[in-house]
C-alpha positions as CSV (number, residue, x, y, z in Angstrom):
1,X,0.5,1.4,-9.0
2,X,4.0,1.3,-10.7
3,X,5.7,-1.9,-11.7
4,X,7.6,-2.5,-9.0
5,X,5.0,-2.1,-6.2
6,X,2.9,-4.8,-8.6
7,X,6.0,-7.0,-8.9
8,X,5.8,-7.2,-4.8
9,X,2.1,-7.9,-4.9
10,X,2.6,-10.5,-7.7
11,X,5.2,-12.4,-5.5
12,X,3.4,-11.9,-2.2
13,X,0.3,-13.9,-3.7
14,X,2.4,-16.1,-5.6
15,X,4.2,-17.2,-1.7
16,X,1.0,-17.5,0.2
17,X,-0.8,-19.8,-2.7
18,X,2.2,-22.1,-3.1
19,X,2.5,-22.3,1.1
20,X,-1.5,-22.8,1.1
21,X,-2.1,-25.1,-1.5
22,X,1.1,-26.4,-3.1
23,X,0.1,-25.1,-6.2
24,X,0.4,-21.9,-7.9
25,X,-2.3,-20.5,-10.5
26,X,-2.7,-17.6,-12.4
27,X,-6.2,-16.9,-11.8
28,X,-5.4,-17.5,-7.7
29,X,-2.5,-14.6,-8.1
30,X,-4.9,-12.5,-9.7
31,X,-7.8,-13.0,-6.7
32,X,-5.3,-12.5,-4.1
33,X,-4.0,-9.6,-5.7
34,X,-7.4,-8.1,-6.3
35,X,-6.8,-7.8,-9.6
36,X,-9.8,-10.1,-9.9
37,X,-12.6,-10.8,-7.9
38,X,-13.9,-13.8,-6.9
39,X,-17.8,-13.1,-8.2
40,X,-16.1,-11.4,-11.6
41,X,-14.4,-15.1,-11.7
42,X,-17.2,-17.0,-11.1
43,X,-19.4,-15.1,-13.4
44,X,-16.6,-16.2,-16.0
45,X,-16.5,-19.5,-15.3
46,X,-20.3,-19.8,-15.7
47,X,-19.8,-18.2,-19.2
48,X,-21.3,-14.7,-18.1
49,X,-18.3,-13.1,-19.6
50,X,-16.4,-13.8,-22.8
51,X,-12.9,-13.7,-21.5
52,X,-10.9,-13.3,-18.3
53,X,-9.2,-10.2,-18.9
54,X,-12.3,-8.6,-19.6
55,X,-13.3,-8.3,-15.6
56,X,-9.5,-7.5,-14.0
57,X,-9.2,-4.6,-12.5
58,X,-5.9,-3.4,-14.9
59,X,-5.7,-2.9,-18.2
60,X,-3.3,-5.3,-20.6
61,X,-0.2,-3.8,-19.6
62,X,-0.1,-4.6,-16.0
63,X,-1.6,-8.5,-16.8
64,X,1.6,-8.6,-19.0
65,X,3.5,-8.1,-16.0
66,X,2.2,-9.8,-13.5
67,X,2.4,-12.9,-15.7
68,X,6.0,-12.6,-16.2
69,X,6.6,-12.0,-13.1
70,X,4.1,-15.0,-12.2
71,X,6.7,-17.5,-14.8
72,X,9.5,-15.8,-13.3
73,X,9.0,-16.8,-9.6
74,X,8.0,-20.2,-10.6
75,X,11.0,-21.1,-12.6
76,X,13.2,-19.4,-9.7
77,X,11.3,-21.6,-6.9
78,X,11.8,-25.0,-9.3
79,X,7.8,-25.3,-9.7
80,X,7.1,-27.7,-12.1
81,X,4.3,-26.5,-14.9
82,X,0.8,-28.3,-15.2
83,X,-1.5,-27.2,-18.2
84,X,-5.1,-27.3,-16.8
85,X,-8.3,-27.0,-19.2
86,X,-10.8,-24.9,-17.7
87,X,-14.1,-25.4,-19.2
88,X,-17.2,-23.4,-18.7
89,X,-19.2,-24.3,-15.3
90,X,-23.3,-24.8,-15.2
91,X,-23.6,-27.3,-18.1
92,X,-25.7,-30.3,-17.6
93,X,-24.2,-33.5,-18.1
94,X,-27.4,-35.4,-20.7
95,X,-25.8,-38.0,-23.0
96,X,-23.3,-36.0,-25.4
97,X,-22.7,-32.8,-23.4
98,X,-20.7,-30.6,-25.2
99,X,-17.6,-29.3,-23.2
100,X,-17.3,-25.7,-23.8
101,X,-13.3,-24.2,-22.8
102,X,-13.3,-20.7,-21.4
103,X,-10.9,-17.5,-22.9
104,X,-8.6,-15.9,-20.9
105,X,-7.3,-13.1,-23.3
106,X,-8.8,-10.4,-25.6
107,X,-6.7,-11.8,-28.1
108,X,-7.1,-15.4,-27.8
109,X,-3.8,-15.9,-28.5
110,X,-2.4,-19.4,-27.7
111,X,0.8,-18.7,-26.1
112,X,-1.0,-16.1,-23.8
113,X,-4.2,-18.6,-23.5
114,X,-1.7,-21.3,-22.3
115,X,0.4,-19.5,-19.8
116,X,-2.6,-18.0,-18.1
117,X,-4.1,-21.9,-18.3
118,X,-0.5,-23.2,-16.8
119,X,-0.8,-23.8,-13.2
120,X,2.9,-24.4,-11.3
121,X,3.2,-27.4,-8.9
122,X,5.1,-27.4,-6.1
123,X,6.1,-31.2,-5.3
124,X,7.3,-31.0,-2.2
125,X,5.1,-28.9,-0.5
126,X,2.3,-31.0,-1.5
127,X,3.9,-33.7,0.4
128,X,4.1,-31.7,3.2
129,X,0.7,-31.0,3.2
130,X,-0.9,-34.5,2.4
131,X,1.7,-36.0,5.8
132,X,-0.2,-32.7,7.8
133,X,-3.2,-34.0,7.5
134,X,-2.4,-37.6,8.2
135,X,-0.8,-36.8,11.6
């Protein structure tokens, strides 16, 4: 797929999470993209894998653009960024449980740890969904 036709998938799933949820996040992008899928994520989050990038379906490259492009339609829409830990699923909670944080990249670089990690809020659209549910 060349960069382009990715670009159009990148903002097609970026649309349909902020409509659905208000909310934008890397990881969703990916899914909807089917860059990622949703077993490979949950094998993830239950520590199964050592980083993210490790189950997607593209290689580095193509992450590195759908990320941009990811930052790029957020800060064109207004979205407001929200860091968000994401810790490892499955661990029992007995007296001092040790929290363990999960890896996005290969690298484990911080900027690229913290933009996949960076989810991007849409305000009003939230609103719009909490008054749809009150009606």
């Amino acid at each position: 797929m060349n960069d382009t036709k990715l670009i159009e998938k990148v903002q097609t799933a970026f649309n349909h999470q902020r409509e659905k949820r208000g909310y934008v996040a890397p990881v969703d992008v990916l899914m909807d993209m089917g860059v990622l899928s949703k077993p490979k994520y949950e094998d993830w989050r239950f520590g199964k894998v050592p980083y993210l990038e490790q189950v997607c379906t593209c290689n580095l490259r193509k992450l590195s653009v759908v990320m941009k492009e990811i930052r790029s339609c957020a800060q064109k829409s207004d979205l407001k960024p929200s860091f968000c830990f994401y810790k490892q699923w499955g661990q029992k909670k007995k007296g001092m449980n040790k929290v363990i944080s999960l890896r996005f990249s290969k690298s484990g670089h911080l900027d690229i740890e913290r933009q996949y990690a960076t989810h991007y809020v849409d305000h009003k659209r939230i609103e719009e969904l909490k008054e749809g549910k009150r009606v």
